[in-house]
C-alpha positions as a Markdown table, in Angstrom:
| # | Residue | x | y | z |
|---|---|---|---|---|
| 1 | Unk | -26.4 | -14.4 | 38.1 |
| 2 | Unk | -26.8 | -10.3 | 37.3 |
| 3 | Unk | -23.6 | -10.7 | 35.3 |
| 4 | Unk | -25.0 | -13.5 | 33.1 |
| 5 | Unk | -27.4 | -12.3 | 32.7 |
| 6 | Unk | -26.4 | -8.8 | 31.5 |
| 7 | Unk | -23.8 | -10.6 | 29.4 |
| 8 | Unk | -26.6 | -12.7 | 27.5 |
| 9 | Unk | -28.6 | -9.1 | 26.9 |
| 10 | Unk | -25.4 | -7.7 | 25.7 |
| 11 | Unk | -24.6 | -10.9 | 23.5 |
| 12 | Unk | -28.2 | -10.2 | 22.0 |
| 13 | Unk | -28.0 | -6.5 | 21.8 |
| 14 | Unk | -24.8 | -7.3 | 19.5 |
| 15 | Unk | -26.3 | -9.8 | 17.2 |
| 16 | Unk | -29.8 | -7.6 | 16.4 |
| 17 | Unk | -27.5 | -4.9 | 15.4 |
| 18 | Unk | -25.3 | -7.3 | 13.1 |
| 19 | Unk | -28.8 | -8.6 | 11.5 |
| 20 | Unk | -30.1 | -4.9 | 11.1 |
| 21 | Unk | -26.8 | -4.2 | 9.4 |
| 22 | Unk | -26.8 | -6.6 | 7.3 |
| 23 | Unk | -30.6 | -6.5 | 6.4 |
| 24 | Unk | -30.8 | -2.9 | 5.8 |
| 25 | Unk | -29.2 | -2.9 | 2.6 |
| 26 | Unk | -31.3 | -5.7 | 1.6 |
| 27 | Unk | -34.6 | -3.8 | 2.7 |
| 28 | Unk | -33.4 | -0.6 | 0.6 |
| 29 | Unk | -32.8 | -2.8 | -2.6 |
| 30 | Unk | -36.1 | -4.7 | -2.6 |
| 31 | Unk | -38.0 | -1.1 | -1.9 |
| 32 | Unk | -35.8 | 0.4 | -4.3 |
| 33 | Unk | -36.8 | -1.8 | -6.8 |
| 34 | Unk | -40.2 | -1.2 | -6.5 |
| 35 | Unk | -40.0 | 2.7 | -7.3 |
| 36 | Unk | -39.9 | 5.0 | -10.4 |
| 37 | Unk | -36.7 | 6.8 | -11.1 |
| 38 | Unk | -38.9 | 10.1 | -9.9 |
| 39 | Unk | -39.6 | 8.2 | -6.7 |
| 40 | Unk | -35.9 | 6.9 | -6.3 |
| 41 | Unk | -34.9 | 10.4 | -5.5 |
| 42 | Unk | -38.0 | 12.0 | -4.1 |
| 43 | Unk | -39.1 | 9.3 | -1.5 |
| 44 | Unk | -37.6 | 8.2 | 2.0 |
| 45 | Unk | -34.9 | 5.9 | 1.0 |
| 46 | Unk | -36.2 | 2.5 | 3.3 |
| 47 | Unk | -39.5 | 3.0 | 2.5 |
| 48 | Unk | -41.8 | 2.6 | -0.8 |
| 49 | Unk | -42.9 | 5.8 | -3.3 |
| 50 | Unk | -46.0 | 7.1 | -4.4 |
| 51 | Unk | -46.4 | 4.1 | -7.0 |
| 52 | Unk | -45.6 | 0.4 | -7.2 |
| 53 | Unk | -43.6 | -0.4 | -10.4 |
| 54 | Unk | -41.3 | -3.7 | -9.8 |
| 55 | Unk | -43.3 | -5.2 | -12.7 |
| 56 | Unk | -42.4 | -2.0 | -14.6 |
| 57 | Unk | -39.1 | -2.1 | -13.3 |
| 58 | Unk | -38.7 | -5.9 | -14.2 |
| 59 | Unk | -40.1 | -5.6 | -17.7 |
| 60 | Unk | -37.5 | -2.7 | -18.6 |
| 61 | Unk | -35.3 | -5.0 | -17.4 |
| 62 | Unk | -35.0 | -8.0 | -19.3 |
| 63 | Unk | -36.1 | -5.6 | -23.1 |
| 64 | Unk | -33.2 | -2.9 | -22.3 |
| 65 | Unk | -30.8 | -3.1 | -25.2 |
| 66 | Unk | -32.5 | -6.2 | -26.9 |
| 67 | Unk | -32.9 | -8.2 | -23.6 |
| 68 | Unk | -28.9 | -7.9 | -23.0 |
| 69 | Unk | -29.5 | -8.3 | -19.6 |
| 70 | Unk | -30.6 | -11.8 | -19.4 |
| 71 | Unk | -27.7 | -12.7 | -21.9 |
| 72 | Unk | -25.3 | -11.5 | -19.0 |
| 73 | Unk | -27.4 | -13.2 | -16.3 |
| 74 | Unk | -26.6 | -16.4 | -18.4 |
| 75 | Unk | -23.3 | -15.9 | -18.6 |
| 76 | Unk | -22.9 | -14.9 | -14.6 |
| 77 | Unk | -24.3 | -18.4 | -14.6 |
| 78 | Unk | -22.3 | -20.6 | -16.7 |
| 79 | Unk | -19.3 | -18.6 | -14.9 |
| 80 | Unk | -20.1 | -19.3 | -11.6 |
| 81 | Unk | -21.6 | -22.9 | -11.9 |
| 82 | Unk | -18.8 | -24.2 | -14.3 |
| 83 | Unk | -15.9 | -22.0 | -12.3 |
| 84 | Unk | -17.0 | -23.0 | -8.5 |
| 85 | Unk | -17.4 | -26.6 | -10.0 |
| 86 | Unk | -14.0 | -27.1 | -11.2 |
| 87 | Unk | -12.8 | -25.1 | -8.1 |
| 88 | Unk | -14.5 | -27.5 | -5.7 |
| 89 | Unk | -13.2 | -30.8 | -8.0 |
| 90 | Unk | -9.6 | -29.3 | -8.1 |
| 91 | Unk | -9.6 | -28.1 | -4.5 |
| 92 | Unk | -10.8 | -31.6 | -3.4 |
| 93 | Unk | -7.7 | -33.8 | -5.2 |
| 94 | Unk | -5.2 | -31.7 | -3.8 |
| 95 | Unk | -6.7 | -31.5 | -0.6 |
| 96 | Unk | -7.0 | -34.9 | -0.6 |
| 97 | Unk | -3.4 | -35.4 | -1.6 |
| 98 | Unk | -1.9 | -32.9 | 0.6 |
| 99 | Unk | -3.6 | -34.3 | 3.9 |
| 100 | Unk | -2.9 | -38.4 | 3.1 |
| 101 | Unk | -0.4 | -38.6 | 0.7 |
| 102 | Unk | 3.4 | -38.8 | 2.5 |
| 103 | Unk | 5.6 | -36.8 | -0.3 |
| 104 | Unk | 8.9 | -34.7 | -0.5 |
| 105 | Unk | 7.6 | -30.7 | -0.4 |
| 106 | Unk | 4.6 | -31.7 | 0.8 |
| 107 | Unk | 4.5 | -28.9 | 3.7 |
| 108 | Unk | 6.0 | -26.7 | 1.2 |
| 109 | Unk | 3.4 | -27.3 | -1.2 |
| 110 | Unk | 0.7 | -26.5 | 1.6 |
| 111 | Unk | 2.2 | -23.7 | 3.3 |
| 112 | Unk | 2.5 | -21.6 | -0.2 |
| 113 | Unk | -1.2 | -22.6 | -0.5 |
| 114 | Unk | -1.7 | -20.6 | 3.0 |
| 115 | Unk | 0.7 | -17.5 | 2.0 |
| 116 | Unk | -1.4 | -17.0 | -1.6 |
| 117 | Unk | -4.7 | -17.0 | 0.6 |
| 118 | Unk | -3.7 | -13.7 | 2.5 |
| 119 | Unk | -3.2 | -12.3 | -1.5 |
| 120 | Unk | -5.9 | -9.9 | -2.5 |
| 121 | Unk | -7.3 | -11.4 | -6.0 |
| 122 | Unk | -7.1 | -8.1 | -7.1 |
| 123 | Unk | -3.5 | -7.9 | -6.9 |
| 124 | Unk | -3.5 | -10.6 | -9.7 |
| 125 | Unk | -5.1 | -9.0 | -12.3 |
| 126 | Unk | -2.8 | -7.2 | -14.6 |
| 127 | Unk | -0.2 | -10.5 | -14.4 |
| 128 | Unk | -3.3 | -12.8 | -15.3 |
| 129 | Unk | -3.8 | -9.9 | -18.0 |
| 130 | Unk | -0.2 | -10.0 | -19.6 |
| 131 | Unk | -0.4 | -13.8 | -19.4 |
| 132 | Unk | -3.7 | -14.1 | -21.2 |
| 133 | Unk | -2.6 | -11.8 | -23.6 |
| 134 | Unk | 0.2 | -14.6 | -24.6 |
| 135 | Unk | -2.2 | -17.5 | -24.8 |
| 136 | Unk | -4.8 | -15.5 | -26.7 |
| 137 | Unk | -7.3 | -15.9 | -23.6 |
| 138 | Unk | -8.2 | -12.2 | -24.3 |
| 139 | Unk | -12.2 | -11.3 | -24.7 |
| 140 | Unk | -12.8 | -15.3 | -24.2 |
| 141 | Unk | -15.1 | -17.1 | -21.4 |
| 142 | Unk | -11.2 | -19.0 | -20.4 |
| 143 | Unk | -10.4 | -15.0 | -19.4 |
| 144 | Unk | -12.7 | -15.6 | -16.6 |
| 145 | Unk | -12.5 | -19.4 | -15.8 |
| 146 | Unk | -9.4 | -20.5 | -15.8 |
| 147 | Unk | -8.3 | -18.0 | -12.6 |
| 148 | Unk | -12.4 | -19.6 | -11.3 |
| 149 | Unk | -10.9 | -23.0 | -11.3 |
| 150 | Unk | -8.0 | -21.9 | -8.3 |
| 151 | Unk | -9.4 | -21.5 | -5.0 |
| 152 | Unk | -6.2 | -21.7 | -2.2 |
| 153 | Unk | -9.3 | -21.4 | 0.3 |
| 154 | Unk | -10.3 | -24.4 | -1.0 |
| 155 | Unk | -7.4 | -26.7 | -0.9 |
| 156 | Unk | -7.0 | -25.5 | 2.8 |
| 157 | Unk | -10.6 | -26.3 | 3.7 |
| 158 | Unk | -10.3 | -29.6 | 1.7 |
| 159 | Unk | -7.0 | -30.5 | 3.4 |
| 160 | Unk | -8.3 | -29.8 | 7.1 |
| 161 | Unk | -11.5 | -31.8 | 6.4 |
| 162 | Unk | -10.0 | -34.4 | 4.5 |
| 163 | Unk | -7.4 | -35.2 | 7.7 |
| 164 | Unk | -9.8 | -35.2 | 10.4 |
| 165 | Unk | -12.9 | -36.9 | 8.0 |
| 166 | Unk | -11.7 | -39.3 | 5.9 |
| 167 | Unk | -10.6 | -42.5 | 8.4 |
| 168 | Unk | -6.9 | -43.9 | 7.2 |
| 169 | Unk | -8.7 | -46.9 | 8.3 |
| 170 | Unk | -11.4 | -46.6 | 5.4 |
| 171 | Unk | -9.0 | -45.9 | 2.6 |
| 172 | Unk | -6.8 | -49.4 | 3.8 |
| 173 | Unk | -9.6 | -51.4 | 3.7 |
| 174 | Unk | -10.4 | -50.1 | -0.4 |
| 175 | Unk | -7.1 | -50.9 | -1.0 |
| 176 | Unk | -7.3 | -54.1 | 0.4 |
| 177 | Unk | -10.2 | -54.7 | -1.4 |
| 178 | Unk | -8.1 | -54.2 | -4.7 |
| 179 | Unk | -9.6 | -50.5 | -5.4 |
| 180 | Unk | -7.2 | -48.2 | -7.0 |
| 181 | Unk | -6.3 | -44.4 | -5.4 |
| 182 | Unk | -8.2 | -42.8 | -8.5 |
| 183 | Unk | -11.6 | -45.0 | -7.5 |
| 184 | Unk | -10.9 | -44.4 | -4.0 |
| 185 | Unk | -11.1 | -40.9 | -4.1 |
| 186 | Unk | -14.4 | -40.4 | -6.4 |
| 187 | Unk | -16.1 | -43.3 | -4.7 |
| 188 | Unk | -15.0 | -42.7 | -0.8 |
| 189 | Unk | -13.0 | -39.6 | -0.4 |
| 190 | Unk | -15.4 | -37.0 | -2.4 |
| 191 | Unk | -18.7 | -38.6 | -0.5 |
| 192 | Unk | -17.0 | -38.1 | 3.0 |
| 193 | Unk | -15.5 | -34.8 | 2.4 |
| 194 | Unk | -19.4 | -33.8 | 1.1 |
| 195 | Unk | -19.7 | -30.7 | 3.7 |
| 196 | Unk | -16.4 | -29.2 | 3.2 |
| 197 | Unk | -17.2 | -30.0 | -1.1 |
| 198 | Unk | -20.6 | -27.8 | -1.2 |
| 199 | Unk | -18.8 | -25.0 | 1.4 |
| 200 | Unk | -16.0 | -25.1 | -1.2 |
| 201 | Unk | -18.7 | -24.5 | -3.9 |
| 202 | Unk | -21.0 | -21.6 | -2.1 |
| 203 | Unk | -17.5 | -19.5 | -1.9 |
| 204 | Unk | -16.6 | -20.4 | -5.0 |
| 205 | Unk | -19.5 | -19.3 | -6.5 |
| 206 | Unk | -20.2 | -16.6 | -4.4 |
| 207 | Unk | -16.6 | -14.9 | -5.7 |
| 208 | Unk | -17.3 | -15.6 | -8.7 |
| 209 | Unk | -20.7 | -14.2 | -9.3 |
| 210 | Unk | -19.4 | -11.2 | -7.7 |
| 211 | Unk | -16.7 | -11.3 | -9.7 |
| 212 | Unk | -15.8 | -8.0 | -11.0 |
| 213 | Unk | -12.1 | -6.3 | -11.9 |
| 214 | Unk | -11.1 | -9.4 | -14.0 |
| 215 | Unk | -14.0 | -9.5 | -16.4 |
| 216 | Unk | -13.5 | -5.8 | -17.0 |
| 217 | Unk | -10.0 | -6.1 | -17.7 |
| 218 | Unk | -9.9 | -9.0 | -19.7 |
| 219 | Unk | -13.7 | -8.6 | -21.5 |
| 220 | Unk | -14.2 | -6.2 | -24.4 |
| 221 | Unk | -17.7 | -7.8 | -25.7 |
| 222 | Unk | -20.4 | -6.9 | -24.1 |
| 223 | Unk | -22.2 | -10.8 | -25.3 |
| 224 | Unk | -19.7 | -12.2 | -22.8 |
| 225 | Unk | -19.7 | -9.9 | -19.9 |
| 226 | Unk | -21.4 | -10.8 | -16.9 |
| 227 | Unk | -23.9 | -8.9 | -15.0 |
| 228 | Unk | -22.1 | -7.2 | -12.4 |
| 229 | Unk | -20.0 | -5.8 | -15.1 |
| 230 | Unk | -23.1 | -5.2 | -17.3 |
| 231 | Unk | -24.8 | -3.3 | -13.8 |
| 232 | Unk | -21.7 | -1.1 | -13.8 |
| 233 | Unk | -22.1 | -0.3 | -17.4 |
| 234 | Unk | -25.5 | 0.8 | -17.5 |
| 235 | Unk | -24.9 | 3.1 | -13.8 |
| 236 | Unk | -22.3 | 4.9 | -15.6 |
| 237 | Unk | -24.1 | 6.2 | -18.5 |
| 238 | Unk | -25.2 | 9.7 | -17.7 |
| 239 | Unk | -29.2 | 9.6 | -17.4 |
| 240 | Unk | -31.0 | 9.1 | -14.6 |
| 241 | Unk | -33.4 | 7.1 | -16.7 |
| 242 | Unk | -30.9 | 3.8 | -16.2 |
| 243 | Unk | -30.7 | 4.4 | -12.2 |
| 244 | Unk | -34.3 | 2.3 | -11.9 |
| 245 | Unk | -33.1 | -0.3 | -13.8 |
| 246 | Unk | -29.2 | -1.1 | -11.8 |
| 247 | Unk | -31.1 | -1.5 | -9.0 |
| 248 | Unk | -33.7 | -3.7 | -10.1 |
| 249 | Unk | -30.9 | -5.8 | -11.7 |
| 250 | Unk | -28.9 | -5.8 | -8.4 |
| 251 | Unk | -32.0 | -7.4 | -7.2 |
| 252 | Unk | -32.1 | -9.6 | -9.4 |
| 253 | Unk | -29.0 | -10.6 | -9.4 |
| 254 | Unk | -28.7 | -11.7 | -5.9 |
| 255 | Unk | -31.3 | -14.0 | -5.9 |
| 256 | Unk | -29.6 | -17.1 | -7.2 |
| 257 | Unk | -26.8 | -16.5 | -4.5 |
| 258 | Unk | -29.8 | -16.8 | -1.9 |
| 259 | Unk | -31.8 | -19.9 | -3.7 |
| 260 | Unk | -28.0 | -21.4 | -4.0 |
| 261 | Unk | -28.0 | -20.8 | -0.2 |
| 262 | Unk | -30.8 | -22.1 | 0.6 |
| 263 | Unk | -31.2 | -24.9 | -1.1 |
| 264 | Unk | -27.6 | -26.3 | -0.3 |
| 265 | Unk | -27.6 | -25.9 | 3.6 |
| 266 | Unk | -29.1 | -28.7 | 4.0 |
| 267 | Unk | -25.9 | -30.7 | 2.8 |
| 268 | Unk | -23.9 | -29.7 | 5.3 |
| 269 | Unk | -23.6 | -31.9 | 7.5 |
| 270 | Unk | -20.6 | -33.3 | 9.5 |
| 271 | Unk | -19.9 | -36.9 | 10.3 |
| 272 | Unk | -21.1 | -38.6 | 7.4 |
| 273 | Unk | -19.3 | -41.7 | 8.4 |
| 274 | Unk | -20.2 | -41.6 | 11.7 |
| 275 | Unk | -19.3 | -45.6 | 12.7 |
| 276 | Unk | -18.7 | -46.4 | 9.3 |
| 277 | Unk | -15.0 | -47.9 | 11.2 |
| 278 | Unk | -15.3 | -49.9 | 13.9 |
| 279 | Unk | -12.7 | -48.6 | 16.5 |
């Protein structure tokens, strides 16, 4: 009973200092973000300064350089929405494919799918560079989609979920029914594999929000950049007077990811077809 018990405080002890470690950093950027650049560097770091000026800091903001930071907000937006979109409806067919389809390679197919998952995405860069630089993908939004719209993670979630989820059972009796394989999947496959579709999504669009060494490789215009490259842009000119505003961007910038959180956790759900087959 001692030892339970000792293991449960320990168990707990663990997990408070994994949420303080992780909520730290988030602490420091909202108090940050309230503070003048004076106050960035002359206060304690985890706690507010001598003035409150997040509305300052907000204004600056979004009328720096003509409002450029909203324009890269945007275009964070259209990234990561149209990228992890594509990502998800790509991932899904070939999950799909790999996990009921009996084909020649098939295992092949799936095991290269595992093997490019332990690949850093950074490793890719300069080939995606030389090859853009063929195609004329250069400075272009394709620069930063087209690599958005592979996710190996994705086909492996998709093709472990689609196994176990979608009931052999279910997909005979659409056949039977005279539905075709391309019907089958939008109208049955994607609505069962639902959980593993919007955790497919929140990574996707997690990486690419965060998305970083491609865009500053490949993207020379400023108008197309999105804001984590724009954030690293305005922290490397030399004057402190920028400092204030990076970190009131960083703030701003993370909460979509948290609303995108948020608001889709309550889709994931398991068993959607819970007795939809009679066994």
């Amino acid at each position: 009973m001692m030892r339970r018990t000792l293991g449960t405080w320990g168990m707990k002890a663990v997990l408070l200092i994994a949420a303080v470690y992780f909520v730290v950093p988030i602490w420091w950027l909202i108090v940050s973000a309230t503070k003048s650049s004076s106050d960035l560097f002359g206060s304690p770091p985890l706690w507010f300064g001598g003035s409150f000026d997040l509305f300052e800091n907000l204004a600056s903001v979004f009328t720096h350089q003509g409002g450029l930071f909203s324009r890269w907000l945007l275009n964070t937006f259209f990234y990561a929405g149209v990228g992890a979109a594509g990502a998800t409806l790509i991932s899904a067919a070939a999950g799909y494919v790999l996990a009921k389809f009996i084909f020649r390679g098939r295992q092949l197919i799936f095991n290269s799918v595992l093997a490019s998952i332990l690949l850093p995405s950074s490793l890719l860069v300069m080939p995606l560079y030389l090859l853009f630089t063929q195609l004329g993908f250069i400075n272009t939004i394709w620069a930063v989609l087209v690599p958005a719209f592979a996710s190996p993670f994705g086909v492996f979630l998709a093709r472990i979920y689609a196994a176990d989820s979608v009931a052999d059972e279910l997909l005979d009796a659409a056949r039977v029914d005279g539905a075709g394989e391309i019907r089958i999947f939008f109208t049955i496959a994607l609505r069962v594999m639902g959980p593993a579709l919007v955790t497919i999504y929140l990574f996707s669009f997690v990486g690419i929000w965060n998305n970083f060494f491609l865009p500053m490789v490949t993207l020379t215009s400023s108008e197309l950049w999105p804001v984590t490259l724009g954030l690293f842009f305005w922290n490397s000119q030399p004057s402190q007077i920028n400092y204030d505003l990076v970190v009131t961007g960083a703030l701003v910038s993370t909460i979509p990811l948290i609303i995108a959180f948020i608001g889709l956790q309550r889709f994931w759900r398991a068993d959607l077809t819970a007795g939809a087959v009679k066994m």
